[in-house]
Predicted model as a PDB file, atoms N, CA, C, CB and O in Angstrom, pLDDT in the B-factor column:
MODEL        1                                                                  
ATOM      1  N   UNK A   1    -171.818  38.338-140.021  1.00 54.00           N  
ATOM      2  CA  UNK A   1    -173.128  37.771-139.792  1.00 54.00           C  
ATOM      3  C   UNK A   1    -173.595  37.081-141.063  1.00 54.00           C  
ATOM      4  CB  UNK A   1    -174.131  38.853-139.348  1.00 54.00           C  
ATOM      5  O   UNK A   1    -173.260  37.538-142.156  1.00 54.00           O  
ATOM      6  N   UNK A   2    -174.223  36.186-140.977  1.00 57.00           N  
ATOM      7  CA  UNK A   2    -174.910  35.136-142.442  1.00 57.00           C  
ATOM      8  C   UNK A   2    -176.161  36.589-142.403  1.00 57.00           C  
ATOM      9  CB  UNK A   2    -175.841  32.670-141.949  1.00 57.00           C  
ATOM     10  O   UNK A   2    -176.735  37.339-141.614  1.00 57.00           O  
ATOM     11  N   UNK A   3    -176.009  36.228-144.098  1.00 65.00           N  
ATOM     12  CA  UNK A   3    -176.923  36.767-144.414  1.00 65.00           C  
ATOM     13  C   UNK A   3    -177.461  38.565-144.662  1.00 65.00           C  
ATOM     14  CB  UNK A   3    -177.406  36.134-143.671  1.00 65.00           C  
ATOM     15  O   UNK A   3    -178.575  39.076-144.774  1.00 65.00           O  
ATOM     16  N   UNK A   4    -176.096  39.117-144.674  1.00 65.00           N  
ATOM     17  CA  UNK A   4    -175.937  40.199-144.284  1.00 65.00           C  
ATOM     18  C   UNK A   4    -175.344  40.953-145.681  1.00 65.00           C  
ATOM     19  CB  UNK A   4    -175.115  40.141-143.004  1.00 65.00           C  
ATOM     20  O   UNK A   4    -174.739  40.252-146.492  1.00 65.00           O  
ATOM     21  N   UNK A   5    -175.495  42.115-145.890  1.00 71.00           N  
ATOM     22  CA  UNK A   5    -174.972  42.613-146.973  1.00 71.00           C  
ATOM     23  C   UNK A   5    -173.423  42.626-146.969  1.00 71.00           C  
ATOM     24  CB  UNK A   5    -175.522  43.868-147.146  1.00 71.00           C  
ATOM     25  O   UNK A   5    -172.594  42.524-147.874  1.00 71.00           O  
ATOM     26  N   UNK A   6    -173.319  42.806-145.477  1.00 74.00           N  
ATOM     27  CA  UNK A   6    -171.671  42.949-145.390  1.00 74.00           C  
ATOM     28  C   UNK A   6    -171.283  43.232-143.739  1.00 74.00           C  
ATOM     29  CB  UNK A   6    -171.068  44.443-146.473  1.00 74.00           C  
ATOM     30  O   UNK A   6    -172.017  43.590-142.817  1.00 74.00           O  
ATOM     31  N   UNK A   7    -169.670  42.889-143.764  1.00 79.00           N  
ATOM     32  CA  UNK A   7    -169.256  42.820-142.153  1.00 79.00           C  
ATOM     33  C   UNK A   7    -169.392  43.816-141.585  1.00 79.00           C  
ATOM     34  CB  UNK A   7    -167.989  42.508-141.781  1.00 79.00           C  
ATOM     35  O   UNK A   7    -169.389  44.908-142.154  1.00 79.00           O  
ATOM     36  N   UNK A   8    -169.614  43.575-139.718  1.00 80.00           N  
ATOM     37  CA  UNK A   8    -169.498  44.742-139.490  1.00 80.00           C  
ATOM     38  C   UNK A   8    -168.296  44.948-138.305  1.00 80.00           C  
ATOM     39  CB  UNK A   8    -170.861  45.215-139.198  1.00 80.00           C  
ATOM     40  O   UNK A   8    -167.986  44.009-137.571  1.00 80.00           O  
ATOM     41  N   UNK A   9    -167.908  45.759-138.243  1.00 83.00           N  
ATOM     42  CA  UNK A   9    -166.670  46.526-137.879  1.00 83.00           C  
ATOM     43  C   UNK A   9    -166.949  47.201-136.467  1.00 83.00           C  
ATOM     44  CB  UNK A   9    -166.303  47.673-139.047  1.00 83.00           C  
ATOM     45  O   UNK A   9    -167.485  48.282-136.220  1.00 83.00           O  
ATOM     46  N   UNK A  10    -166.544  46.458-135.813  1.00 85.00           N  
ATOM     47  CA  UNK A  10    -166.795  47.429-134.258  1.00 85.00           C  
ATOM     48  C   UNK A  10    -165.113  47.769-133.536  1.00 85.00           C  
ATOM     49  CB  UNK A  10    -167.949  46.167-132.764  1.00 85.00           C  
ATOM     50  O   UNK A  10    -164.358  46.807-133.393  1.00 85.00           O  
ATOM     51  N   UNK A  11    -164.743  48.883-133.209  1.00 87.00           N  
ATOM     52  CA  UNK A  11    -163.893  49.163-132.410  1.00 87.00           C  
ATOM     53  C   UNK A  11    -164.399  49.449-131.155  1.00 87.00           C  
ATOM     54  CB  UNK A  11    -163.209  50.024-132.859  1.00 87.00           C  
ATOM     55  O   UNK A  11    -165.033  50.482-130.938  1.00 87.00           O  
ATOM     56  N   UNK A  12    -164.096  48.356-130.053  1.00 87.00           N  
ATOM     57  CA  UNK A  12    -164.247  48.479-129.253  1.00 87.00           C  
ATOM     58  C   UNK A  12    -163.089  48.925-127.880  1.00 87.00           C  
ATOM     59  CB  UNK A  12    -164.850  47.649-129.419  1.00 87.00           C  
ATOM     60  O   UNK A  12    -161.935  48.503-127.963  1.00 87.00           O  
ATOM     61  N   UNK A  13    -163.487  49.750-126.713  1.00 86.00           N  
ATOM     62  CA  UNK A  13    -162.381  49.526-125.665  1.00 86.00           C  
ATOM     63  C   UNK A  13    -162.435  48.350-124.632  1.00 86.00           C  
ATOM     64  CB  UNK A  13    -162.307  50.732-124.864  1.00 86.00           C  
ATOM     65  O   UNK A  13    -161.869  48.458-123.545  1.00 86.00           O  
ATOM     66  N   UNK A  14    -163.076  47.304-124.966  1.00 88.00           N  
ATOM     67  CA  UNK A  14    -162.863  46.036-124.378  1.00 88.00           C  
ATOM     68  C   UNK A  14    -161.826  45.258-125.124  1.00 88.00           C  
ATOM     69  CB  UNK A  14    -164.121  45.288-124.311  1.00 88.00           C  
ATOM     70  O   UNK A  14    -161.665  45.369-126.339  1.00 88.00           O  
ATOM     71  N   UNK A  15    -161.022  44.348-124.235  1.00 89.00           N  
ATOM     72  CA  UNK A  15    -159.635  43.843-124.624  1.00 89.00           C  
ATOM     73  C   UNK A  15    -160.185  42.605-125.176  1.00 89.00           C  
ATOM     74  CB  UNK A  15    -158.431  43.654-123.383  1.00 89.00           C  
ATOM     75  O   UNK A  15    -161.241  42.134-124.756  1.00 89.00           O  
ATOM     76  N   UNK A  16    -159.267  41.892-126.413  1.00 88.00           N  
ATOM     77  CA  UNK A  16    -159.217  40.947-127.151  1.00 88.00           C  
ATOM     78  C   UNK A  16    -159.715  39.857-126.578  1.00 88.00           C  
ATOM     79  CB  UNK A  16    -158.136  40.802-127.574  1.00 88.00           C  
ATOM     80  O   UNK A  16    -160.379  39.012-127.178  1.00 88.00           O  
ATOM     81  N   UNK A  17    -159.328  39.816-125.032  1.00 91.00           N  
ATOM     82  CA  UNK A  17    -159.499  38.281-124.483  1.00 91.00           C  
ATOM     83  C   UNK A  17    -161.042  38.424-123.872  1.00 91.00           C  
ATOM     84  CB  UNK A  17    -158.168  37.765-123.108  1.00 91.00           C  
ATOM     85  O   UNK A  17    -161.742  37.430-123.682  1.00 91.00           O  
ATOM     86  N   UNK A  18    -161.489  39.785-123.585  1.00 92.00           N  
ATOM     87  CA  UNK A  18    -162.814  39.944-123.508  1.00 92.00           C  
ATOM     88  C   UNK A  18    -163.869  39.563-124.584  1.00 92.00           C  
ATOM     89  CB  UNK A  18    -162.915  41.120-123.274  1.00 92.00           C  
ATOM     90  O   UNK A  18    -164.638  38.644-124.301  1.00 92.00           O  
ATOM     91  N   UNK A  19    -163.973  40.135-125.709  1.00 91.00           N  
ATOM     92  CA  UNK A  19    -164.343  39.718-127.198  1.00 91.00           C  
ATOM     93  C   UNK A  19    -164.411  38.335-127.387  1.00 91.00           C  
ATOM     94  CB  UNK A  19    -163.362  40.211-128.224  1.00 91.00           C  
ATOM     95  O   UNK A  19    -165.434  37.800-127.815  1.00 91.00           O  
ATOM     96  N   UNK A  20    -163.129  37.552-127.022  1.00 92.00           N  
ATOM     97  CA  UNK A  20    -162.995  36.366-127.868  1.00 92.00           C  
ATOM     98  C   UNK A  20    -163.757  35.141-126.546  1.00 92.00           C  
ATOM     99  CB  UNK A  20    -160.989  36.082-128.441  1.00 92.00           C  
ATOM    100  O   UNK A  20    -164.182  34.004-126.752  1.00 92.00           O  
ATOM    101  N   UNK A  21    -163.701  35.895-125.267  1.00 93.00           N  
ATOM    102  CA  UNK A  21    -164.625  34.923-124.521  1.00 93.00           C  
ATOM    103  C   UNK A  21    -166.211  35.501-124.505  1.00 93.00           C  
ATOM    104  CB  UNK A  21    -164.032  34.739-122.895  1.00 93.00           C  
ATOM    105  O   UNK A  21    -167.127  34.843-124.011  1.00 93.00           O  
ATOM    106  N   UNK A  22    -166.361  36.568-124.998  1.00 92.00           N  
ATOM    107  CA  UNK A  22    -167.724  36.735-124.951  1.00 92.00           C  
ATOM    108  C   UNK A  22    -168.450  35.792-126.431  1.00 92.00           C  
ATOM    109  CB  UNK A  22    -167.987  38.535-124.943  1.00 92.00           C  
ATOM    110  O   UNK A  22    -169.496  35.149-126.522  1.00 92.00           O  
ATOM    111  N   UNK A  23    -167.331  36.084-127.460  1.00 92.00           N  
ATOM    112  CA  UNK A  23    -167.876  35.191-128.529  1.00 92.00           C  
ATOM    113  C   UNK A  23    -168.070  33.499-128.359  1.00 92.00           C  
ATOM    114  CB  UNK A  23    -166.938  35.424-129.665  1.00 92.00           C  
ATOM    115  O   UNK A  23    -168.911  32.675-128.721  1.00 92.00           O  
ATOM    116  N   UNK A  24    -167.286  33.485-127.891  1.00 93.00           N  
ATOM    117  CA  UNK A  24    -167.012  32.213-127.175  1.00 93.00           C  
ATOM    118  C   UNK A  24    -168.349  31.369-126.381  1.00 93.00           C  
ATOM    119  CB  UNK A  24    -165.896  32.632-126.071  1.00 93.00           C  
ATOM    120  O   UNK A  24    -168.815  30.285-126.730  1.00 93.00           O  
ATOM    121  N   UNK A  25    -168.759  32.158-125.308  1.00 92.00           N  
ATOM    122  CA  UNK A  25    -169.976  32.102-124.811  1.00 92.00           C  
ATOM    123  C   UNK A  25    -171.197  31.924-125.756  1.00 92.00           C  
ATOM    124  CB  UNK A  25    -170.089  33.190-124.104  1.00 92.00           C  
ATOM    125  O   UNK A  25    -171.977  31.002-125.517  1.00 92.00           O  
ATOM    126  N   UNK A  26    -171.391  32.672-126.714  1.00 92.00           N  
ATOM    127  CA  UNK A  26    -172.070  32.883-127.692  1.00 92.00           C  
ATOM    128  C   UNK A  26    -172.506  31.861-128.362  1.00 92.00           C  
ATOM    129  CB  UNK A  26    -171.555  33.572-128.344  1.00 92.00           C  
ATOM    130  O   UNK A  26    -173.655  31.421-128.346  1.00 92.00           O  
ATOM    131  N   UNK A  27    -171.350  31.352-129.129  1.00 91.00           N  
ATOM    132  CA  UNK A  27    -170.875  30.274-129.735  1.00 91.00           C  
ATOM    133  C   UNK A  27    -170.893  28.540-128.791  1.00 91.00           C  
ATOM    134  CB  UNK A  27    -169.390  30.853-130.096  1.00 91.00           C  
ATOM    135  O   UNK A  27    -170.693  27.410-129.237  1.00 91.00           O  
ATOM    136  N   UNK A  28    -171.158  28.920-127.659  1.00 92.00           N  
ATOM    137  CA  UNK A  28    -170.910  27.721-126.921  1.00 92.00           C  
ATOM    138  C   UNK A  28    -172.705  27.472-126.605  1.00 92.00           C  
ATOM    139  CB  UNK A  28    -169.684  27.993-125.381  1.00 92.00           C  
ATOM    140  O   UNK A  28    -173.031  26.289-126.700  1.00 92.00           O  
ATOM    141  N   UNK A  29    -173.342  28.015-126.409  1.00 88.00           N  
ATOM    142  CA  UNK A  29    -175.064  28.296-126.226  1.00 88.00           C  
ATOM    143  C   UNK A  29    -175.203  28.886-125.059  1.00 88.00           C  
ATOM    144  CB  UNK A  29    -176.095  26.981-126.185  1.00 88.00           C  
ATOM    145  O   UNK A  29    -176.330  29.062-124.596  1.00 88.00           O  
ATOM    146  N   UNK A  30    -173.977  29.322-124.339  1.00 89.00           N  
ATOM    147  CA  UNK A  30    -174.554  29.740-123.037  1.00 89.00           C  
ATOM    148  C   UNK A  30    -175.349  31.061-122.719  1.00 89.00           C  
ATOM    149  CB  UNK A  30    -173.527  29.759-122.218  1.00 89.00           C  
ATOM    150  O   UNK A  30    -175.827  31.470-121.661  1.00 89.00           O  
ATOM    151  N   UNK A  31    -175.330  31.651-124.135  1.00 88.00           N  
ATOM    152  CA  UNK A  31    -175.941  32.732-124.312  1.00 88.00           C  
ATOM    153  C   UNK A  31    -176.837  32.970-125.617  1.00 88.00           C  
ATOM    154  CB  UNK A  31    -175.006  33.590-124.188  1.00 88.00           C  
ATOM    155  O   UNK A  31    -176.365  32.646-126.706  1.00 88.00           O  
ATOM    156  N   UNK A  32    -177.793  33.386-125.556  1.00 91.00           N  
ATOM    157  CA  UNK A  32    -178.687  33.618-126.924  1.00 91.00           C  
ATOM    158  C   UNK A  32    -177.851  34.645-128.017  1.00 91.00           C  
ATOM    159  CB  UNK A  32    -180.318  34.431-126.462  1.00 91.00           C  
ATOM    160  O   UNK A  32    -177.631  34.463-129.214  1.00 91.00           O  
ATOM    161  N   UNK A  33    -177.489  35.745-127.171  1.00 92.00           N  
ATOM    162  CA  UNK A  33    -177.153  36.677-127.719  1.00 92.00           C  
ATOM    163  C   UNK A  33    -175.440  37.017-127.734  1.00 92.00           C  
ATOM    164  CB  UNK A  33    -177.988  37.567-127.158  1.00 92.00           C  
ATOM    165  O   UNK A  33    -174.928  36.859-126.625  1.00 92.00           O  
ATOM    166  N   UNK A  34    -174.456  37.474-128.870  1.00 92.00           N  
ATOM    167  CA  UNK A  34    -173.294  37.894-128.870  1.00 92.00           C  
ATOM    168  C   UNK A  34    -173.559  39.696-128.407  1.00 92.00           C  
ATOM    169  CB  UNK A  34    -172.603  37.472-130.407  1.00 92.00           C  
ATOM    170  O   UNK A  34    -174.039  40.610-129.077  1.00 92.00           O  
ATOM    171  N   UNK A  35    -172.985  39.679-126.913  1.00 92.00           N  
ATOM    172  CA  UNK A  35    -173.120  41.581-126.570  1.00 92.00           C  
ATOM    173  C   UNK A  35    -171.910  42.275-126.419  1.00 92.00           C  
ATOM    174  CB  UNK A  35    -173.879  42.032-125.062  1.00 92.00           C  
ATOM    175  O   UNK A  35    -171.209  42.027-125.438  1.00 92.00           O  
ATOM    176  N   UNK A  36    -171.581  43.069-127.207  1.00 92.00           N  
ATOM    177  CA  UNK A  36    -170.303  43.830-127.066  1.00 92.00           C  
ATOM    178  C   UNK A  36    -170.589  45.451-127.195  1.00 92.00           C  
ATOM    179  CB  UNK A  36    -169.233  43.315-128.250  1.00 92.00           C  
ATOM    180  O   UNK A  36    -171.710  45.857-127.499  1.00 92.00           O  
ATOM    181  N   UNK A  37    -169.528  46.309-126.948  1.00 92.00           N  
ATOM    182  CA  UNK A  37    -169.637  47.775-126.178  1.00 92.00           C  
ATOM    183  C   UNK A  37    -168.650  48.424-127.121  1.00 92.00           C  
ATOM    184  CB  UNK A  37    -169.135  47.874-124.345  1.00 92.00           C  
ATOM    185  O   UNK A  37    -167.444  48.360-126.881  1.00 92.00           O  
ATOM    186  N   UNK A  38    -169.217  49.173-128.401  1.00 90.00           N  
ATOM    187  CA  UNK A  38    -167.728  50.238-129.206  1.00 90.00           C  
ATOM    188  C   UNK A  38    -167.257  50.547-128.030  1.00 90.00           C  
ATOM    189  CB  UNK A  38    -168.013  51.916-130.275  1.00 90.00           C  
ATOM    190  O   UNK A  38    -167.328  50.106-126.883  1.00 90.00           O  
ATOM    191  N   UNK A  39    -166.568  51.737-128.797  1.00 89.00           N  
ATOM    192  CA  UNK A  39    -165.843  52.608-127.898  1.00 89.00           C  
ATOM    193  C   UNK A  39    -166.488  53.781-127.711  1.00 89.00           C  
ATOM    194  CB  UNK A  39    -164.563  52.886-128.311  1.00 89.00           C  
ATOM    195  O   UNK A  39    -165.874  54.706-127.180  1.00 89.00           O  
ATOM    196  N   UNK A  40    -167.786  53.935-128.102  1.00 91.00           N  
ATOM    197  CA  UNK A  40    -168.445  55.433-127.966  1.00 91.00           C  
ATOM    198  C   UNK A  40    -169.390  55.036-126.550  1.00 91.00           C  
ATOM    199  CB  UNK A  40    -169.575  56.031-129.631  1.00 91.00           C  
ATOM    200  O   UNK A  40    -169.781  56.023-125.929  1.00 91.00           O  
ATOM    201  N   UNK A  41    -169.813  53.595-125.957  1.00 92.00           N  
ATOM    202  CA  UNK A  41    -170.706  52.887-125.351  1.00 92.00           C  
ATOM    203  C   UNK A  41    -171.636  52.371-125.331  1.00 92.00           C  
ATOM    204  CB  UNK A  41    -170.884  53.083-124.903  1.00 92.00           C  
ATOM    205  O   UNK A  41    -172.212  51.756-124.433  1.00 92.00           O  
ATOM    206  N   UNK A  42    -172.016  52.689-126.913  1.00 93.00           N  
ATOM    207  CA  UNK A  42    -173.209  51.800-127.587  1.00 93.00           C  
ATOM    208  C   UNK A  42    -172.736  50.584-127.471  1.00 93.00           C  
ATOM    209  CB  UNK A  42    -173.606  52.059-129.123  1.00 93.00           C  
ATOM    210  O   UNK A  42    -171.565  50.204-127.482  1.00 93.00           O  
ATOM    211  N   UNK A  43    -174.264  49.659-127.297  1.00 93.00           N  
ATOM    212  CA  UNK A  43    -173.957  48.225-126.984  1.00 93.00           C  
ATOM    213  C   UNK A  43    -174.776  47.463-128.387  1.00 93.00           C  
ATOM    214  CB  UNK A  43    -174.651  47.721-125.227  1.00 93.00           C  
ATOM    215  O   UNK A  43    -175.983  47.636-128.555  1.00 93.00           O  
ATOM    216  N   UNK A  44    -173.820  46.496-129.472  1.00 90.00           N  
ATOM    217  CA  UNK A  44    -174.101  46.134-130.133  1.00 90.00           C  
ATOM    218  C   UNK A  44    -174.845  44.487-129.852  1.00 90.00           C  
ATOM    219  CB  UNK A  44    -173.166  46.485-130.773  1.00 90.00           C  
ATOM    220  O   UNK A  44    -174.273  43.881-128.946  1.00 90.00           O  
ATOM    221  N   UNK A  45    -175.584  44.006-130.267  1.00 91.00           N  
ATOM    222  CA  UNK A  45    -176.136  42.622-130.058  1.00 91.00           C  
ATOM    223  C   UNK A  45    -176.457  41.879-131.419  1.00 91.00           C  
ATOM    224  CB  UNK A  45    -177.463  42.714-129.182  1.00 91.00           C  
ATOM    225  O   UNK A  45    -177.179  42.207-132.361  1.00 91.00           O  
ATOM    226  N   UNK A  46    -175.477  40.492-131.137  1.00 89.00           N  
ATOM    227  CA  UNK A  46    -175.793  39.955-132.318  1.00 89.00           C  
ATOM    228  C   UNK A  46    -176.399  38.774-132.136  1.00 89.00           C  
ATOM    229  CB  UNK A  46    -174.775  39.838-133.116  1.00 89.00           C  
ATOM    230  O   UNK A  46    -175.686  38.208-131.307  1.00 89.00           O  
ATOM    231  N   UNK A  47    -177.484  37.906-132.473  1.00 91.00           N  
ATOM    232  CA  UNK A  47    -178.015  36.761-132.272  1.00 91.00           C  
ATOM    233  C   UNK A  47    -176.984  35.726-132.562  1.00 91.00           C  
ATOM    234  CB  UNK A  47    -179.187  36.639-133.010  1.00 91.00           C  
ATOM    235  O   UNK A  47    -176.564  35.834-133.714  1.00 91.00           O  
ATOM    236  N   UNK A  48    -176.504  34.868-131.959  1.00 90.00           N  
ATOM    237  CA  UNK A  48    -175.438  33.508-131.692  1.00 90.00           C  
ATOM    238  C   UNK A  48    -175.705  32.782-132.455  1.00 90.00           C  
ATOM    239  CB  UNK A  48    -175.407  32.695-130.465  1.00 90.00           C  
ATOM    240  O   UNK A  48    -174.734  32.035-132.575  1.00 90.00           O  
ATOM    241  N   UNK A  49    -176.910  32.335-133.483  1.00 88.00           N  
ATOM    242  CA  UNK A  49    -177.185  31.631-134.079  1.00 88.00           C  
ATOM    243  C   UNK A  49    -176.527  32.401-135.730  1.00 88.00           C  
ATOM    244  CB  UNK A  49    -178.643  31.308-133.672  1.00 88.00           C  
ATOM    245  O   UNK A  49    -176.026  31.672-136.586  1.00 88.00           O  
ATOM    246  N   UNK A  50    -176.609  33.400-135.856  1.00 86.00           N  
ATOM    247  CA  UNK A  50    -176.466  34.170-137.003  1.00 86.00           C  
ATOM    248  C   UNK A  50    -174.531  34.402-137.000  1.00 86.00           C  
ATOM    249  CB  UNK A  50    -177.588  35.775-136.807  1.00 86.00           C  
ATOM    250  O   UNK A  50    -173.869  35.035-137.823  1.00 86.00           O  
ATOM    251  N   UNK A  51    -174.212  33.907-136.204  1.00 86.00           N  
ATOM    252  CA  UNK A  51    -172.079  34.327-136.454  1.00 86.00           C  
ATOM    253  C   UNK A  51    -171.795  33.690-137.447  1.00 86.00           C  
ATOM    254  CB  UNK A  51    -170.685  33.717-135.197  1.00 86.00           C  
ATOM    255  O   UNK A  51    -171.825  32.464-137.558  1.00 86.00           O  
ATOM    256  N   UNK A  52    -171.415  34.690-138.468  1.00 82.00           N  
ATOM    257  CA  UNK A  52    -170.715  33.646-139.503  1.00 82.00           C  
ATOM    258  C   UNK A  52    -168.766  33.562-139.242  1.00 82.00           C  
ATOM    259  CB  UNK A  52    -171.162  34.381-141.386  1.00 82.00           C  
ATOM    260  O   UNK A  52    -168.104  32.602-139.636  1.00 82.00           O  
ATOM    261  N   UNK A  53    -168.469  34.160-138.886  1.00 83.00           N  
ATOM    262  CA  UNK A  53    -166.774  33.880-138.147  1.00 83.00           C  
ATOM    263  C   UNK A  53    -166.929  35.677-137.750  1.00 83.00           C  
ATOM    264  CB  UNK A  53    -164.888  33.209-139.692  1.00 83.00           C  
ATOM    265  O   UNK A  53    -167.748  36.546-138.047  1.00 83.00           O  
ATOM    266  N   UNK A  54    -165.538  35.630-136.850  1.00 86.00           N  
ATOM    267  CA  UNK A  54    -164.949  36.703-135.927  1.00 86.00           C  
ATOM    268  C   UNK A  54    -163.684  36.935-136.011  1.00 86.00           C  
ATOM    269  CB  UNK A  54    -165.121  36.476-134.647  1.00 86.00           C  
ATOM    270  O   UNK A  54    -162.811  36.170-135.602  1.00 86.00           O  
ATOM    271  N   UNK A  55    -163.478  38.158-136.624  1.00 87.00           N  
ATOM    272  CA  UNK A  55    -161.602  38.438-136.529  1.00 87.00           C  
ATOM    273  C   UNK A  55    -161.715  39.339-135.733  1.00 87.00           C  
ATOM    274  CB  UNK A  55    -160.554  38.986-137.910  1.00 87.00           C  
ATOM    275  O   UNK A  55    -162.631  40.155-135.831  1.00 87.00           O  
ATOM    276  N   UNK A  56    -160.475  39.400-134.421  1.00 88.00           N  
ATOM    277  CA  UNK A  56    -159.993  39.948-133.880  1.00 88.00           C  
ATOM    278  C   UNK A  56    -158.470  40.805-134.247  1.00 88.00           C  
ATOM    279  CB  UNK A  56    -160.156  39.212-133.129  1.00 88.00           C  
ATOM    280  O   UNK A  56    -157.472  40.320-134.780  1.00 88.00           O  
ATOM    281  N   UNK A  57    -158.589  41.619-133.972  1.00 83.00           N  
ATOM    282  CA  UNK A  57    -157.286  42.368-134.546  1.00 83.00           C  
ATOM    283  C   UNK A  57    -156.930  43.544-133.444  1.00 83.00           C  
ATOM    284  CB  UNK A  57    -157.613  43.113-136.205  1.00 83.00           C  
ATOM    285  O   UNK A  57    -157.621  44.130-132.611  1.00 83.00           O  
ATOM    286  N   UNK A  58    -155.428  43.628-133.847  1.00 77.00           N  
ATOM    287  CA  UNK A  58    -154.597  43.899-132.698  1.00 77.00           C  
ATOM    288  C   UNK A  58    -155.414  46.149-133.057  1.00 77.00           C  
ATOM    289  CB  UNK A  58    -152.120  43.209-133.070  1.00 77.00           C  
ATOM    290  O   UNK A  58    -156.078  46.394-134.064  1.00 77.00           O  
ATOM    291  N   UNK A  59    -155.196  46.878-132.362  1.00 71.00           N  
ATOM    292  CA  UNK A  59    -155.464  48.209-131.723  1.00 71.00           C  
ATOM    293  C   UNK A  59    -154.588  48.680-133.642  1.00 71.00           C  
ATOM    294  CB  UNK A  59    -154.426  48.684-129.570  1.00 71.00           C  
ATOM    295  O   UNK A  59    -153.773  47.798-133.912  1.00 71.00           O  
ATOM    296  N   UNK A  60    -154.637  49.365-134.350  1.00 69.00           N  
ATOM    297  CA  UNK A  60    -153.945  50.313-134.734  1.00 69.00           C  
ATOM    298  C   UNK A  60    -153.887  51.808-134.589  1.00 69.00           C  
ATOM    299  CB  UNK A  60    -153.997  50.115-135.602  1.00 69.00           C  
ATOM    300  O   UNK A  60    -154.921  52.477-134.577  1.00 69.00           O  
ATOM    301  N   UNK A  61    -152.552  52.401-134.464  1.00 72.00           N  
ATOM    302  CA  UNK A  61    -152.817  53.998-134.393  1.00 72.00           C  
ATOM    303  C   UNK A  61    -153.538  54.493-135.291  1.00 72.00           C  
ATOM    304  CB  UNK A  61    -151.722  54.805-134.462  1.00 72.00           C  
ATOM    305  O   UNK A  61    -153.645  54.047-136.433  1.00 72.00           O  
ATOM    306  N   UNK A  62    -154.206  55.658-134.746  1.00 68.00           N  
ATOM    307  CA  UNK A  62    -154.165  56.358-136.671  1.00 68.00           C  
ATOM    308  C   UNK A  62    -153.515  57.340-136.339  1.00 68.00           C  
ATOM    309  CB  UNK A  62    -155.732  56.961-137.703  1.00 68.00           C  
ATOM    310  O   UNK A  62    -153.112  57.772-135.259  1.00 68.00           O  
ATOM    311  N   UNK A  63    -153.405  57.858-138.009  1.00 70.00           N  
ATOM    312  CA  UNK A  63    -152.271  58.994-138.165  1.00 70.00           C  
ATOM    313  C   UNK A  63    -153.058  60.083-138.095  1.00 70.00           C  
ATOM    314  CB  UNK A  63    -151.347  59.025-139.531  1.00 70.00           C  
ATOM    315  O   UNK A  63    -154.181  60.100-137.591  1.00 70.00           O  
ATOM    316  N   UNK A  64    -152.581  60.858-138.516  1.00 74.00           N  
ATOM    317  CA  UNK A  64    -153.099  62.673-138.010  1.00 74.00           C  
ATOM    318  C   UNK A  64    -152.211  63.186-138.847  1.00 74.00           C  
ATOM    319  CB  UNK A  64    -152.836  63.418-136.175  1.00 74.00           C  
ATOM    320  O   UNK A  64    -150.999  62.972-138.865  1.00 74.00           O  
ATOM    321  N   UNK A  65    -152.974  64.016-139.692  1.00 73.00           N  
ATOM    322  CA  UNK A  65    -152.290  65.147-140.410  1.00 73.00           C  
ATOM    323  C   UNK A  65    -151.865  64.640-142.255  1.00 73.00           C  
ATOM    324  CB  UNK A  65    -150.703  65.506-139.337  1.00 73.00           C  
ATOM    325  O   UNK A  65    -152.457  63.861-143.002  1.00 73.00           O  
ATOM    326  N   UNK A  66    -150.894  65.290-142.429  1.00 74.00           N  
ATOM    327  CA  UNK A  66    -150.625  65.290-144.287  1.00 74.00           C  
ATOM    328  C   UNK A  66    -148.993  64.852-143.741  1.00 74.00           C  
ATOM    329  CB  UNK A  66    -150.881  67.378-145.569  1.00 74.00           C  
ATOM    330  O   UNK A  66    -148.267  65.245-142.827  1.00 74.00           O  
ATOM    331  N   UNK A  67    -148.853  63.669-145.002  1.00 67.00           N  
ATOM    332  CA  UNK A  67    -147.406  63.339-145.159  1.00 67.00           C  
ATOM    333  C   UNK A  67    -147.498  62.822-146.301  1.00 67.00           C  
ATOM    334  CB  UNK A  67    -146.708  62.460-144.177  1.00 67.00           C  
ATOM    335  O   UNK A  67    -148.543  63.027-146.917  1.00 67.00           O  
ATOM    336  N   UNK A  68    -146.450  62.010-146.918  1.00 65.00           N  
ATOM    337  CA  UNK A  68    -146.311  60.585-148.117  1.00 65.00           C  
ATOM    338  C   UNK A  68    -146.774  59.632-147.477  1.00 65.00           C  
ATOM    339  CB  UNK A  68    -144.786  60.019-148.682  1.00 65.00           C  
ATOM    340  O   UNK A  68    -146.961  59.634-146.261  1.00 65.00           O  
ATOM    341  N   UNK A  69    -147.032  58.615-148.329  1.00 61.00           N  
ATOM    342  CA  UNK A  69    -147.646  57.160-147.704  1.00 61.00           C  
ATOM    343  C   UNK A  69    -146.151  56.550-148.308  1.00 61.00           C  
ATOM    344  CB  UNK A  69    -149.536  56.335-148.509  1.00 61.00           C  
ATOM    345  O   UNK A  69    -145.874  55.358-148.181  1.00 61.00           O  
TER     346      UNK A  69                                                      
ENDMDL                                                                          
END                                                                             
């Protein structure tokens, strides 16, 4: 977001191609607002005018437990 102390980070369970057409929308004016859903079901809203760019990134596991890195 412009203007912001810093990015913010949503993991969501909506799929990539969901995200990137909702931003899309956003970005196009057909919507005031950018609305997306973590994964807990809170619904985040970002004003369309305020996107400063969007990375999408693929699911990673996480690990569990004690090993070496």
């Amino acid at each position: 977001m412009q203007h912001a102390p810093r990015e913010i980070v949503l993991e969501s369970g909506q799929s990539a191609d969901e995200v990137e057409r909702a931003v899309s929308e956003a970005l196009a004016g057909k919507t005031q607002l950018l609305s997306l859903v973590d994964e807990h079901g809170r619904k985040v809203l970002v004003p369309a005018d305020r996107l400063a760019y969007v990375e999408l990134g693929e699911p990673a596991p996480r690990k569990v437990g004690f090993g070496a890195l």
